[in-house]
C-alpha positions as CSV (number, residue, x, y, z in Angstrom):
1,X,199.8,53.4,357.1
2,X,201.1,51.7,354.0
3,X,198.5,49.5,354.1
4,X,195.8,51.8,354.2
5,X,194.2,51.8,350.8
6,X,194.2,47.8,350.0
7,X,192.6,48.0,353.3
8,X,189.6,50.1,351.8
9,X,189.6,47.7,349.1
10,X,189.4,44.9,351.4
11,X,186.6,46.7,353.1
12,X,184.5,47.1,350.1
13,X,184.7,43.7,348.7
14,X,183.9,42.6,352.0
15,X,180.7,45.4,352.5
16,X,179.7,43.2,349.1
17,X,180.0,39.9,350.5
18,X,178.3,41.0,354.0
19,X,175.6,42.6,351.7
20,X,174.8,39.2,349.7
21,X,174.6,37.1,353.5
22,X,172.3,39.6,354.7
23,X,169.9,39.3,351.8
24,X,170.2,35.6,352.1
25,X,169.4,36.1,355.3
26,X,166.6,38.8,355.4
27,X,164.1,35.9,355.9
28,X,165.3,35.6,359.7
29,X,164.6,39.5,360.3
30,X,160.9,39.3,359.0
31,X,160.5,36.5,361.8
32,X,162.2,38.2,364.8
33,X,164.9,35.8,364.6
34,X,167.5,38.3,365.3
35,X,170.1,36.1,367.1
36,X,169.7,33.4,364.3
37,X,170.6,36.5,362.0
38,X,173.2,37.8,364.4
39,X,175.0,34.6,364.2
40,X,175.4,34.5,360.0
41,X,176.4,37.8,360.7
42,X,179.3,37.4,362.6
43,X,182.1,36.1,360.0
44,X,181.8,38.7,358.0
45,X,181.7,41.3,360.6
46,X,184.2,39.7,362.6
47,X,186.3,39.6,359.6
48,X,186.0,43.6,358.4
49,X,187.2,44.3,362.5
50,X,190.2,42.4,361.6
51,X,190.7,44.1,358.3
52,X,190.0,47.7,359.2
53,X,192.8,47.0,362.5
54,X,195.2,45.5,360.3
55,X,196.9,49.1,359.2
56,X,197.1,49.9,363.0
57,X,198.8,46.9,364.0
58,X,201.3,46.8,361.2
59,X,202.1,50.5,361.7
60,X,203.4,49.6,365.4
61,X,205.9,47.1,363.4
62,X,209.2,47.3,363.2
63,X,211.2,46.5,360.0
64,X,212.3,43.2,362.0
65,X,209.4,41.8,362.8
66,X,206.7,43.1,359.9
67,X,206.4,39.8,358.0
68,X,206.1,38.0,361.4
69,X,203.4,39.9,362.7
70,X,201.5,40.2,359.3
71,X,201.6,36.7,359.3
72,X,200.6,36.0,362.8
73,X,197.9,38.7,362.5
74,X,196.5,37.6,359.2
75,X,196.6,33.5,360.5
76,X,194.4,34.4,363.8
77,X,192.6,36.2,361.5
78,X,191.6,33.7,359.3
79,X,191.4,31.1,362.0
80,X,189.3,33.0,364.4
81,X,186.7,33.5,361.6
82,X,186.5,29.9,360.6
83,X,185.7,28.7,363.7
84,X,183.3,31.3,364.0
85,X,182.0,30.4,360.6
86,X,181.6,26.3,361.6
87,X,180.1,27.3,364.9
88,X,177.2,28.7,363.2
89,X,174.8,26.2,362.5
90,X,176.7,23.0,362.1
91,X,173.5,20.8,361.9
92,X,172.0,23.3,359.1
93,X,175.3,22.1,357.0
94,X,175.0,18.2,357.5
95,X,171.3,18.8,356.4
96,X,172.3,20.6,353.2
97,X,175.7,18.8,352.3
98,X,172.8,15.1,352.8
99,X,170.3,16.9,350.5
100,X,173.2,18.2,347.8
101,X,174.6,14.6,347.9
102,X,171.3,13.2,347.2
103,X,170.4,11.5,350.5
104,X,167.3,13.2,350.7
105,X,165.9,10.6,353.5
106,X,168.6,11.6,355.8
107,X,168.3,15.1,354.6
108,X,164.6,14.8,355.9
109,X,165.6,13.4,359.3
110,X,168.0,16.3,359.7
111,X,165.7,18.7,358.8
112,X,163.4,17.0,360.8
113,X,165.3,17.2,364.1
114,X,166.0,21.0,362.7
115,X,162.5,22.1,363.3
116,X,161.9,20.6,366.1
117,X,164.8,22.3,368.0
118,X,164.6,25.6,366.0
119,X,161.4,26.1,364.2
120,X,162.4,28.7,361.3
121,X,160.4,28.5,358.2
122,X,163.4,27.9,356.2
123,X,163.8,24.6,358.0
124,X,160.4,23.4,357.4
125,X,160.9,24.6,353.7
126,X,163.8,22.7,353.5
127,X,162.2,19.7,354.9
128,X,159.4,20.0,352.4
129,X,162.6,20.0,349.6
130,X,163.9,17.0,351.0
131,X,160.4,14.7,351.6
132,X,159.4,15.7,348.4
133,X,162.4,14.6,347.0
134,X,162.2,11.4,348.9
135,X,158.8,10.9,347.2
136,X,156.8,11.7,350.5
137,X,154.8,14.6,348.7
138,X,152.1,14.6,351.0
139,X,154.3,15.3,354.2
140,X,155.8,17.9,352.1
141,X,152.9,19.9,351.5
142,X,152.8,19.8,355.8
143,X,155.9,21.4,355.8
144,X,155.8,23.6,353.3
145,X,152.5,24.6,354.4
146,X,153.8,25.4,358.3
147,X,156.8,27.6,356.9
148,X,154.0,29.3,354.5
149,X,152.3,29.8,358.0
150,X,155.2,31.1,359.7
151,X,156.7,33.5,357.0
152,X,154.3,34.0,353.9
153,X,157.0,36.2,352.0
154,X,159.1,33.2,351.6
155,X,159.6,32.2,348.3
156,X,161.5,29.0,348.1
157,X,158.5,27.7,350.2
158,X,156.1,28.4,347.3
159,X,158.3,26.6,345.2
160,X,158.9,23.6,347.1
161,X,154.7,23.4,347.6
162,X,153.8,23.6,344.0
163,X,156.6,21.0,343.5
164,X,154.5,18.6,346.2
165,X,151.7,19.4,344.4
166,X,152.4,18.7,341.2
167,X,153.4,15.2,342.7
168,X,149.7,15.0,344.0
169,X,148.0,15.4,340.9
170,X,147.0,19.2,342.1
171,X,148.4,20.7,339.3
172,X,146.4,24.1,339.5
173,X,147.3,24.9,342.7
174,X,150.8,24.2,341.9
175,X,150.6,27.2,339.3
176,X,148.8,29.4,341.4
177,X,152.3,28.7,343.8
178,X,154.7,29.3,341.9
179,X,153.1,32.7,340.7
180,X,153.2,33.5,344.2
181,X,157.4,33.2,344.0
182,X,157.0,36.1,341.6
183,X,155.1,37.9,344.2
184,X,157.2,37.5,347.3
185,X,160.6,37.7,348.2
186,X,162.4,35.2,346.1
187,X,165.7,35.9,344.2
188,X,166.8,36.1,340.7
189,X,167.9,32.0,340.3
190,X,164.3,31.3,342.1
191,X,162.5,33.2,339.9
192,X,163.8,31.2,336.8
193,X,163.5,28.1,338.3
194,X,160.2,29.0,338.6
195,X,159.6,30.3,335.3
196,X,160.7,26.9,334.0
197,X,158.3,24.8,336.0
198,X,155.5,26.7,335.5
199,X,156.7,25.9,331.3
200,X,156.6,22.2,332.2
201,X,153.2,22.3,333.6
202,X,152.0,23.8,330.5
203,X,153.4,21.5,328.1
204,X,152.6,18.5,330.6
């Protein structure tokens, strides 16, 4: 069991990691979306079973072949949970990687065929990002609005409807939004974002 204790190391930093998906993620469990959840999920859990066996295994090696089947163990490891990790939501990642890169019109159309397949309020939040972005502010207020409908604790939704209607000239109700991101479940970097907009409404 010479590995043991690196093992509990392992573990922990992994606990943390599985810890900060979950509350990434805590916006699927308030809308019953359990095997949306379940499948974010799996990497890291998939990952701590490989962990946690790997003192076992090794302690059925021989001097001979230790390195071997360290190797071999840690490689299907790592392999396994990538695939499991692309096999998530592969759509979801085109959709992000377009809006990141600044293609927010095929970020839209992604998002887009996103809700319509697999209506989560994150998706139509998303889409309300990206037509927004795309300088469609009035279809983003329809978006934002459904994933307001759907999940009314979700913060990044707020922010992306004040942001649509600040576009529209609606700049009270865009306040009154992104006080609402203070009130529901949004995260620290939200928050501050928030924060600053709501200082850029004042001074414009």
């Amino acid at each position: 069991m010479r590995l043991l204790y690196p093992t509990l190391g392992a573990l922990a930093i992994l606990a943390v990691f599985t810890a900060l998906i979950w509350r990434q993620n805590r916006d699927l469990l308030r809308i019953g979306a359990y095997r949306e959840f379940f499948l974010r999920m799996i990497p890291p859990l998939s990952t701590g079973v490989f962990v946690a066996g790997l003192p076992f295994v090794m302690d059925l090696a021989t001097v001979e072949n230790y390195l071997p089947v360290l190797l071999v163990y840690l490689g299907g490891a790592a392999v396994l949970t990538a695939l499991m990790t692309r096999a998530v939501t592969p759509e979801e990642r085109r959709a992000g990687t377009a809006f990141r890169n600044g293609d927010y019109e095929q970020a839209a159309r992604l998002y887009d065929d996103l809700t319509g397949r697999r209506p989560l309020p994150r998706y139509y939040s998303a889409l309300a990002a990206s037509l927004d972005a795309s300088g469609n502010p009035e279809a983003a207020l329809e978006a934002a609005d459904q994933a307001i409908k759907q999940d009314p604790k979700l913060g990044i939704a707020y922010y992306n409807r004040a942001s649509a209607l600040a576009a529209t000239g609606e700049r009270a109700k865009a306040r009154g939004d992104l006080q609402r991101v203070f009130q529901v479940d949004s995260g620290r970097a939200l928050r501050r974002a928030a924060g600053e907009a709501m200082e850029s409404l004042e001074k414009g």
